[in-house]
N, C-alpha and C positions, 0 to 999 in steps of 0.2 A: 504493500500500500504506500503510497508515494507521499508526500512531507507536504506537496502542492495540491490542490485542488484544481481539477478539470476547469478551465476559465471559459472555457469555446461555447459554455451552454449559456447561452447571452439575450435577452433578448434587444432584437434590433427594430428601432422604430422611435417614436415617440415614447418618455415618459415624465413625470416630473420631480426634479431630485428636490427636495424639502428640504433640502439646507440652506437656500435661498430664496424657499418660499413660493410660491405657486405661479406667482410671474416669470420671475427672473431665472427659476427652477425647473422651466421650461426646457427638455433636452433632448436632441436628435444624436441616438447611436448609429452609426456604422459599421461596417467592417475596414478593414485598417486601409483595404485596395479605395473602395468608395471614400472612404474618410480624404486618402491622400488626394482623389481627384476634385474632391470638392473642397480640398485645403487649399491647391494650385489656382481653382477656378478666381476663390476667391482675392487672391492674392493678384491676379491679373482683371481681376471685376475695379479690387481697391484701386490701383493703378491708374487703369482706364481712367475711370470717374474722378481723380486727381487731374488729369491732364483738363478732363471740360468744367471743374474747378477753377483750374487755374486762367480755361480761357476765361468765364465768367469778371473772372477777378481782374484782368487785364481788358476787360471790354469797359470795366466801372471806374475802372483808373483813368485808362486812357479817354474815356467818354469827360472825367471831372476835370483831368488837365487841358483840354482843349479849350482855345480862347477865341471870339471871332474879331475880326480888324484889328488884332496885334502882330505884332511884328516881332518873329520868333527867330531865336539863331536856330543855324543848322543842328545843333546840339539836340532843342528841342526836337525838330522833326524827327530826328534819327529815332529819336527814345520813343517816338509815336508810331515810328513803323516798327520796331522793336514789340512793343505791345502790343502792334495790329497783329504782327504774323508768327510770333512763339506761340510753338503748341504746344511746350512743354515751358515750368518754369527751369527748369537747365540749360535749355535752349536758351530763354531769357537772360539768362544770368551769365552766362559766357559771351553774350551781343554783348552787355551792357559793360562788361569788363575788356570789351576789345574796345568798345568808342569812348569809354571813358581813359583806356591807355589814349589814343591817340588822340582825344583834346587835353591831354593834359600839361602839355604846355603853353594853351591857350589861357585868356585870361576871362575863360567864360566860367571858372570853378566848374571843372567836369565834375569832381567829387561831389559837390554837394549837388548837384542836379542830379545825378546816375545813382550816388551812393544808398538810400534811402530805397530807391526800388531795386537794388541790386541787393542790399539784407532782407527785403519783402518776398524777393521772390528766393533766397538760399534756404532761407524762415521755410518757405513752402513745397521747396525741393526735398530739403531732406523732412517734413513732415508727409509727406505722398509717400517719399520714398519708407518711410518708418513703416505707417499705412499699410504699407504692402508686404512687407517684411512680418510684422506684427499683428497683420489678420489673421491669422489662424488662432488668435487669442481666445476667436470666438469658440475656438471647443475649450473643452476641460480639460485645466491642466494637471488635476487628480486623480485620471484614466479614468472615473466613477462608471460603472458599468449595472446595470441588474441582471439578475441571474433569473434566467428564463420562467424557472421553476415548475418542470414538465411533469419533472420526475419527485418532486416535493412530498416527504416523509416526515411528517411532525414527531414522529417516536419508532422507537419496532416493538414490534410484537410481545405483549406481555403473558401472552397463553399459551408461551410454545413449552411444552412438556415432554419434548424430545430430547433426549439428555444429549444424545449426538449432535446437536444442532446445537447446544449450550456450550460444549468441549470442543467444538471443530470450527463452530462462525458466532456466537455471538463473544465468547472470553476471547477468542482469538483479535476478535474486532474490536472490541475496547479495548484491552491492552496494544493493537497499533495507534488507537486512538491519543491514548494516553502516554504514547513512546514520542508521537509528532507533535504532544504539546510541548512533549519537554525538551522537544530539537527546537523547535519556536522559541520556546525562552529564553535558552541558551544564544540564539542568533539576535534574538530580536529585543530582549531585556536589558538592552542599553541606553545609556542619554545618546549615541550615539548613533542610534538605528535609525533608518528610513524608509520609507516606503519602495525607494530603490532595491536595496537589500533586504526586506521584509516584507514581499509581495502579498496580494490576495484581500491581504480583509483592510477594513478603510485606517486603520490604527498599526503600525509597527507594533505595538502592544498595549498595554490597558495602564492606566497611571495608577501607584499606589505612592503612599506617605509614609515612611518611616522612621520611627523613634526608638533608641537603640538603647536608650536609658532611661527606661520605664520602672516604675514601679511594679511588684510582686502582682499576678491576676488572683491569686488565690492567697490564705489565709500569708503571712508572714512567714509563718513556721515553717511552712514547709516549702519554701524557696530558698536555693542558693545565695540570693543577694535579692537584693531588696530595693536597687538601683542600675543593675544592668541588664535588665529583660529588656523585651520585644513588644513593639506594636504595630501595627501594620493596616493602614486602613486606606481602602481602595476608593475612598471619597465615593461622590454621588456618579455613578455610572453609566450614562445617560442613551436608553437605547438606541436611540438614531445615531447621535453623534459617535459612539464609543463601539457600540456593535452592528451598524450598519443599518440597522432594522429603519427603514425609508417610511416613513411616515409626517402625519403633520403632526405640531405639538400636541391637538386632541387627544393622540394615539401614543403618545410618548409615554414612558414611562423609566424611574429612577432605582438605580439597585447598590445596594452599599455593604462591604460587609468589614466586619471587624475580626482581625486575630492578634491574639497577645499571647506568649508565649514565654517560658522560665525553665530554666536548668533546676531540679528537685533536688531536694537534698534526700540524702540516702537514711544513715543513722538508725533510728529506733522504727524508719521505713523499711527496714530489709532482715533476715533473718537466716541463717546460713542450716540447711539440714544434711542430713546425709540418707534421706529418704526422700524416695520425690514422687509426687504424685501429678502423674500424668494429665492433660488436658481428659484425653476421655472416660476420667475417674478413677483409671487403675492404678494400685501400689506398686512401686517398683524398689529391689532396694538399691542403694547406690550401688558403682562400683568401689574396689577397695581405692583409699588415699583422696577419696574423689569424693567435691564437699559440691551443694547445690546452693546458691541464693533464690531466695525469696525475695517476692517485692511485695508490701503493703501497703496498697494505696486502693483498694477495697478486692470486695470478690470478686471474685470470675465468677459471672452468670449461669451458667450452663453447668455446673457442674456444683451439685449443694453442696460437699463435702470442701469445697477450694475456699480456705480462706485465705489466699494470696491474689495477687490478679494476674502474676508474671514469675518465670523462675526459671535460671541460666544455668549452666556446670562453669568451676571454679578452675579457670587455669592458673597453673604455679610454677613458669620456667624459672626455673633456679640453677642452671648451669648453660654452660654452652652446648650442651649435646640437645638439647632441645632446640630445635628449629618449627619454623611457622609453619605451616603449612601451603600458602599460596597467597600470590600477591593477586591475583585473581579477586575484584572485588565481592563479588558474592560470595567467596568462601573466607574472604579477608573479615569482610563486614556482616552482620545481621542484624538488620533491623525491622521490630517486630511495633505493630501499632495498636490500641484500642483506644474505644471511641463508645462515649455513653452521654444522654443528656441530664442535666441536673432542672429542675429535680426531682424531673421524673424518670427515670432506669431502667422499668421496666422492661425485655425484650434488647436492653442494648447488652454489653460486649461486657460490664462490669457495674458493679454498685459503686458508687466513691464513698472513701472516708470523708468524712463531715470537712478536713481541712481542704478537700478539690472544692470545697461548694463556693462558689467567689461569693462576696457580696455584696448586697444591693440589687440581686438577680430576681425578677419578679416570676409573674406566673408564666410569661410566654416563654423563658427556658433557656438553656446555654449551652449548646455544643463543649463535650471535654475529651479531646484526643490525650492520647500519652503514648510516646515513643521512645522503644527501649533499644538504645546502640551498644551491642556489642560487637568487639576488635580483637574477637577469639585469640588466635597466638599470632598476629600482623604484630613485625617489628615496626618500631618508628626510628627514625633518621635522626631527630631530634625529641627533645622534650615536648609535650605539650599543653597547654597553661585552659587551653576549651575546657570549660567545664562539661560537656557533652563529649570530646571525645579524649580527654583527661590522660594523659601517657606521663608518668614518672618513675615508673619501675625499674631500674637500672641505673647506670648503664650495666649491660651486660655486653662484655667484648667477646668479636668474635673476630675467627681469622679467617680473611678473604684472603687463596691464594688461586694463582692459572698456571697451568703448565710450563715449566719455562722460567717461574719468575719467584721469587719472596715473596710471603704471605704478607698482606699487611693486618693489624687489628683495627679493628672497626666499633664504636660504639652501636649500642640500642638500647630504646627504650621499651616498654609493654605497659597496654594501660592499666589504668589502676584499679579498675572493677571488672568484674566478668562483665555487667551491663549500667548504663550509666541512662538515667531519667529525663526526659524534657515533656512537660505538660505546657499545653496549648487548652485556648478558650477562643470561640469564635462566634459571633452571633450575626446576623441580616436584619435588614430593612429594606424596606419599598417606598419609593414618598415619589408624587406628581411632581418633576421636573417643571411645572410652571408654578411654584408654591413652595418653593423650597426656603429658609429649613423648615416651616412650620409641616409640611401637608406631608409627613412620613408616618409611619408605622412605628411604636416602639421596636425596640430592638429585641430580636428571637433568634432562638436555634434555626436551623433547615427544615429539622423535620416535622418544628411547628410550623413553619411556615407553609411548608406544603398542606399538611392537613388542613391548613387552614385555606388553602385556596380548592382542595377538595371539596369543600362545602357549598362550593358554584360563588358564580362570581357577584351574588345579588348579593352575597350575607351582609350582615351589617358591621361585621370587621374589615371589611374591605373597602366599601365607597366612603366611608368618612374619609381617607385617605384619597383613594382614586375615581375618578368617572369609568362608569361601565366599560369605554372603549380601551381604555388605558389597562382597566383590569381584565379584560378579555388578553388583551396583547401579552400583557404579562406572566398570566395562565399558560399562555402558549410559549413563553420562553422558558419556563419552571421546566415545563411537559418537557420542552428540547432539549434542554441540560440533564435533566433525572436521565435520561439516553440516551445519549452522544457527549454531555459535559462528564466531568470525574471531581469528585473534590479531592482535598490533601487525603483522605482516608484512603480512596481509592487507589489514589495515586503513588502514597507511599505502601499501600499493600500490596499492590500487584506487579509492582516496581520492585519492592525490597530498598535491599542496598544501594542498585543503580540510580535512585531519587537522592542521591549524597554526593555532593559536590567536592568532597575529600578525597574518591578515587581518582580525583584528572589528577593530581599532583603525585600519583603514585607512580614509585620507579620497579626497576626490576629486583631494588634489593630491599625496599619496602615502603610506608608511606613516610613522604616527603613532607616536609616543612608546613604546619598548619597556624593559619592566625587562632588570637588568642576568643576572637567571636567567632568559627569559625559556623558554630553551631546557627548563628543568626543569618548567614549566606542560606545554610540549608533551607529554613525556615520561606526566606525571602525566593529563593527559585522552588518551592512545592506551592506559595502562590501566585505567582506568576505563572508557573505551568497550568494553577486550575485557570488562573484569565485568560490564557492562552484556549485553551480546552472551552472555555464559555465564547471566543471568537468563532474556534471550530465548529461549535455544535452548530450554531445558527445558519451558517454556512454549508453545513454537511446536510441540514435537515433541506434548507431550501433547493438543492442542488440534489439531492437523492445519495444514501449511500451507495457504493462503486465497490466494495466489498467481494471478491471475490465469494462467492456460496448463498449472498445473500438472495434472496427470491423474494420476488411484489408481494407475496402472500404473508411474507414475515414484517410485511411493512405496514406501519399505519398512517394511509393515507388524510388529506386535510377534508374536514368535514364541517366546521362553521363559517362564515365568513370573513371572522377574522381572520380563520388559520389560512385560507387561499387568498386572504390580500396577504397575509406574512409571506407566504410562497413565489411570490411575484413582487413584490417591496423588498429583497432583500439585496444590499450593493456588496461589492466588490469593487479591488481594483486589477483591471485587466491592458495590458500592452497589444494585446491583439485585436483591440478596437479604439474607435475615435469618437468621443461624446462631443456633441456642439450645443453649445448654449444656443434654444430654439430664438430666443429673444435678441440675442444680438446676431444671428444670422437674419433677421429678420428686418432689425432696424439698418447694418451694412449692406444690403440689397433694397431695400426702401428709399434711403436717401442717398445712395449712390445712383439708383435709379432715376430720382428726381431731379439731382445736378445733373444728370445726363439728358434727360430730358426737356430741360429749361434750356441749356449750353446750348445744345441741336433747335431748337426751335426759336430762342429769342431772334435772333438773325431776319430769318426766315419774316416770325410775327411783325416786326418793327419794319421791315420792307416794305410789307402787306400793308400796315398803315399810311406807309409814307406814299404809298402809289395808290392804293385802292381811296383811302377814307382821307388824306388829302393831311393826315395828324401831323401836325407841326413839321410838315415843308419844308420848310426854311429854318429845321434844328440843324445848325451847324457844326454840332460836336454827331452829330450822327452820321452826318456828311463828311466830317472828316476821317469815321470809323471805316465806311464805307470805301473811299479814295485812298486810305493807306495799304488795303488787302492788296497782294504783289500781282494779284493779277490786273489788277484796276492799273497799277503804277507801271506796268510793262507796257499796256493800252496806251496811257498816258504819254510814253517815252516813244511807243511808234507812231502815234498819233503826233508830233509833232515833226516828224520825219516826211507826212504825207500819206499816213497810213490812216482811213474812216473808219471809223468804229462804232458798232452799236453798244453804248454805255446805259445798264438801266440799275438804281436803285437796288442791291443784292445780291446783281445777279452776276453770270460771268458774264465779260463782256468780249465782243467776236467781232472781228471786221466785216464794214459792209458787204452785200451782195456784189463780186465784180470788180472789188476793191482790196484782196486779198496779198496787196504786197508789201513785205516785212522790211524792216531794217537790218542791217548786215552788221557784222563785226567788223572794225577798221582796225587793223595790229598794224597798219604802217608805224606810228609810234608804239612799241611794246610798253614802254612805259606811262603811257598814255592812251589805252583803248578807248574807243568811242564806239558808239553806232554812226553809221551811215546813211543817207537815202538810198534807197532800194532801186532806183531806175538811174540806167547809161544808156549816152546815144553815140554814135557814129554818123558822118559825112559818105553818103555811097552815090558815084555816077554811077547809072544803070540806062540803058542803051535802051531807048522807048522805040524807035525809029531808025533806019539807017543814017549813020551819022547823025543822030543826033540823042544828044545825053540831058538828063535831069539831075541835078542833084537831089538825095532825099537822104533824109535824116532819121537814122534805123535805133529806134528805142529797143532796147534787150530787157523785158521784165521776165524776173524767176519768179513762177507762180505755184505757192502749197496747196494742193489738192488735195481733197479725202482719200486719193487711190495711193498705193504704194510708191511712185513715181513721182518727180516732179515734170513740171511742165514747163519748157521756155519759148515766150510769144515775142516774137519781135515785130513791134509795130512801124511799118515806113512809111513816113511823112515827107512830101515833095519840098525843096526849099526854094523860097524866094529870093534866088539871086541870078544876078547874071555874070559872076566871075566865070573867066574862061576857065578858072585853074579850083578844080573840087580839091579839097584840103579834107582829109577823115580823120576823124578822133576816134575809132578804134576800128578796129581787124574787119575787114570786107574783104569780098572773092566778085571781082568781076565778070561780067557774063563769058563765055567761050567764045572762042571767033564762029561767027554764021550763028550761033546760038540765036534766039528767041526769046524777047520774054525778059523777066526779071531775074536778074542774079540770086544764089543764094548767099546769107551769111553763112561763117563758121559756128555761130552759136545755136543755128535753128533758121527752122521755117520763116521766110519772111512771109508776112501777110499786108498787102497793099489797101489801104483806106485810097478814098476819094480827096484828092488835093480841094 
């Protein structure tokens, strides 16, 4: 069974995550392929809609800086065509940094003309550009995902009476259950953990508070110290936020538990026999030399005749010839737990003596585990000062030697009881997460708590506390946990020794170096593994277990309606999908659509008035918005060449009908281009008659056609002179001898007009 949970079972579509509340909380999942094409879209949507942005903003500029009957330097207009015709502001801002170099030795202050729209528009460059980079904001940067919940099991099966079925799939499946909390804690019970390296549930782990120098839980007497216990409380735990469970605050609900725990003192608690009487009541007698301790700290339940609750065999290395047995933690360590409620005992694990009873404990009751470590014959490396796992017996030296080489002596210690005591107290509460601190529950054991929500969720211990929906919710997390969660009982029972954090430092020659609270780590990672284990459940349950063996029949499907909203409300966090905030994909497409749609149409509309409905005519600053577009100003510059043009308010403008001849490039001065007029003539005698010649005057015009080709028409005009002597201004081909007819030019057909 794997440490991660199946993330693939997802659902994709609309839903609303409630950590931002029913607007904002608004969210579109994906699949990672979709996510990515709709993250690209986006990003070239922002873009676009920047650039008709920025024309906007350059149409309002330049529309506010235009002046009519003043007398503007060149500086001015440049900056005016600059703003008619960037279509980016990059574009703008590299114009305005090239003409504001080259007047800047003028004394027209190019800076302070240029400079102002030249940080306007860098201001608006790298904001589009940010924009576009920065749109995919609009998904979730928390992977938040919901878990389909097809397969959604509130519990398993509490009727199965197949013993097979108990020994083969369901111990087998809590204890991996309870193997993956405690790989979770260990990774993930750091200040340093993240949701990077702590995949899956919405919390890297669950926050708890602890105080390392507490006061005794139980009477005085019967604690080791009476200023260096444990407390440990996991604050108010709030289902949505903490365990995922997606709900609005109606449905929320608060869970809090408390554990304190103290190293026990031994003394007039223990009693050494040499008779020991078995858990399942029978006598046995010792072996010879061989002594047993007893623990008094009440009876063992189950057995009438046991007035002890717990009882170890006494080891006594007293030379070197004794060696340990295995550094192998399970046979290094044993450790044995029970767990009874005060102060009622009935059916639990032991009666306690009157000094477990803490006080101040009312009727709703107090969890009282007690855990007994023993460190059979495990050397220790050094001394150790834990009162839990207590090692002063020695030194006892031994000689390590290898083949080859000189023994060396080595010390060791052995602890100093056969088993050493640590009593725990733990109790719960439930309180409305919108009422806090008042609107809790006194403080209970577990398994009053449970009965007590057996009672259905109308009783009248419950709603002074919570609202129905909150106590439905809650019901159904109890249910998830009693079945997929484990508490420290579980955890250290089925666990054993491996729930002890004093094996990682164990070498191969025995255990290594222990602080002097080592006992308070333990403590602190068996509850962290059950918060881990309360992540799990919830997630295991909405997700379905995946269990090898297990079958639909063993499962208990959801049945109210809260448990199939829990089923489909439950998040995660997933890499294999892309969450977008429905709301702001909504408003980045809304009003990027609008600036796009205003930019494309203003143009168009304000034409429309200015020709159709006659709207301020004579607006000059529109007039001059209009005349700066490069194609108005190309018009403009062959139009003065001799080139007609039809110029209308808007539009593009195209030369007349029949009137289609452009201006040329002149590079005679390279350093100096110009345009040119488009039409040359030439002087041509062409022989009308025998013997007798006309001069005419052969116009050569290049003419742009719609077809692939161009056209050269050369027009010839007869000249009125009567020089004997025709003089040409450029290249003619006189008629052949005996020819007919008009000569051709080298440039083209000539076509004869009427003189």
């Amino acid at each position: 069974m794997s440490a991660t949970i199946d993330t693939t079972d997802v659902h994709i579509g609309h839903w609303i995550n409630w950590s931002s509340g029913n607007v904002r909380g608004s969210t579109i999942t994906l699949t990672r392929r979709d996510g990515a094409l709709l993250t690209a879209f986006l990003a070239i949507f922002v873009s676009f809609a920047g650039t008709r942005i920025w024309k906007l903003a350059a149409f309002f500029i330049h529309v506010s800086l235009s002046r009519r009957g003043s007398s503007q330097i060149g500086l001015f207009h440049q900056r005016q065509v600059i703003l008619r015709n960037s279509r980016t502001a990059e574009s703008a801002l590299w114009n305005l940094l090239r003409i504001a170099g080259a007047w800047r030795k003028s004394k027209c202050h190019a800076y302070r003309h240029i400079g102002p729209l030249a940080i306007a528009s860098l201001i608006s460059g790298l904001a589009f550009a940010a924009a576009g980079v920065f749109s995919a904001q609009v998904s979730s940067a928390s992977n938040e995902v919901l878990v389909s919940g097809k397969d959604c099991a509130i519990s398993l099966s509490t009727g199965v009476s197949n013993e097979e079925q108990l020994l083969t799939i369901f111990y087998p499946y809590s204890t991996a259950l309870q193997q993956i909390a405690t790989q979770r804690s260990q990774q993930c019970s750091t200040k340093n953990a993240s949701t990077d390296s702590c995949p899956t549930f919405v919390k890297p782990s669950l926050p708890i508070s602890v105080v390392k120098d507490a006061s005794c839980p139980f009477h005085q007497s019967i604690c080791q110290s009476n200023n260096s216990n444990l407390i440990i409380d996991t604050g108010y735990l709030n289902s949505h936020y903490d365990l995922g469970m997606n709900s609005p605050p109606s449905e929320r609900f608060a869970f809090r538990q408390i554990l304190q725990c103290a190293p026990l003192a031994l003394g007039e608690y223990t009693r050494a026999v040499n008779r020991t009487l078995s858990y399942d009541g029978r006598i046995h007698e010792s072996t010879p030399n061989q002594q047993w301790i007893q623990y008094l700290y009440g009876n063992y339940n189950t057995i009438s005749h046991a007035n002890f609750t717990y009882q170890y065999p006494v080891n006594n290395p007293t030379n070197k010839s004794d060696t340990f047995v295995s550094t192998n933690f399970e046979q290094a360590y044993t450790l044995s737990q029970f767990h009874t409620v005060w102060p009622n005992s009935t059916g639990w694990d032991f009666i306690p003596i009157p000094e477990l009873g803490p006080e101040g404990v009312g009727k709703e009751g107090i969890d009282i585990m007690l855990f007994f470590l023993s460190a059979n014959r495990l050397l220790f490396l050094q001394p150790v000062d834990d009162p839990w796992y207590s090692a002063h017996r020695g030194p006892i030296n031994y000689t390590l030697t290898a083949e080859g080489t000189q023994g060396n002596v080595v010390p060791f210690w052995f602890a100093d009881n056969p088993a050493n005591v640590l009593g725990c107290t733990s109790q719960v509460q439930f309180c409305n997460p919108n009422s806090l601190p008042k609107g809790c529950s006194p403080l209970m054991s577990f398994d009053d708590l449970t009965l007590l929500l057996l009672r259905g969720v109308g009783n009248s211990s419950i709603l002074p506390y919570l609202e129905e929906p909150q106590a439905q919710a809650f019901t159904t997390f109890v249910r998830i946990t009693v079945s997929y969660g484990s508490t420290i009982n579980d955890i250290t029972g089925t666990l054993g020794a491996t729930a002890l954090t004093a094996p990682r430092t164990m070498t191969s020659l025995g255990q290594g170096p222990l602080a002097s609270n080592q006992w308070q780590s333990d403590v602190e990672y068996w509850l962290t593994t059950q918060l881990a284990g309360y992540q799990r459940a919830v997630v295991e349950a909405a997700s379905g277990p995946k269990f090898p063996g297990i079958e639909p029949n063993l499962l208990v499907r959801p049945q109210s309606d809260m448990e199939h909203t829990f089923c489909t409300n439950q998040k995660i966090l997933s890499t294999d999908f892309t969450s977008f905030s429905a709301l702001g994909l909504i408003l980045t497409l809304v009003i990027g659509t609008v600036f796009i749609i205003v930019s494309v149409l203003l143009e168009p509309v304000l034409s429309w008035l200015q020709r159709k409905r006659n709207w301020r005519r004579d607006n000059y600053a529109l007039m001059e918005w209009w005349m700066n577009d490069a194609l108005q100003l190309q018009s403009i510059v062959h139009e003065q060449l001799g080139v007609t043009w039809k110029r209308e308010i808007g539009q593009v403008p195209v030369p007349q009908p029949g009137d289609q001849r452009f201006a040329t490039l002149d590079t005679t001065d390279l350093g100096h281009p110009r345009f040119k007029a488009p039409a040359t003539s030439s002087t041509l005698p062409v022989e009308l008659a025998k013997g007798e010649f006309r001069a005419l005057s052969i116009e050569h015009v290049e003419r742009s056609s719609c077809a692939s080709s161009k056209e050269k028409e050369t027009t010839v005009t007869e000249l009125n002179t009567s020089d004997a002597h025709i003089a040409t201004t450029g290249p003619a081909v006189l008629p052949e001898d005996g020819g007919e007819g008009i000569g051709h030019s080298s440039v083209g057909d000539v076509m004869l007009r009427d003189p």
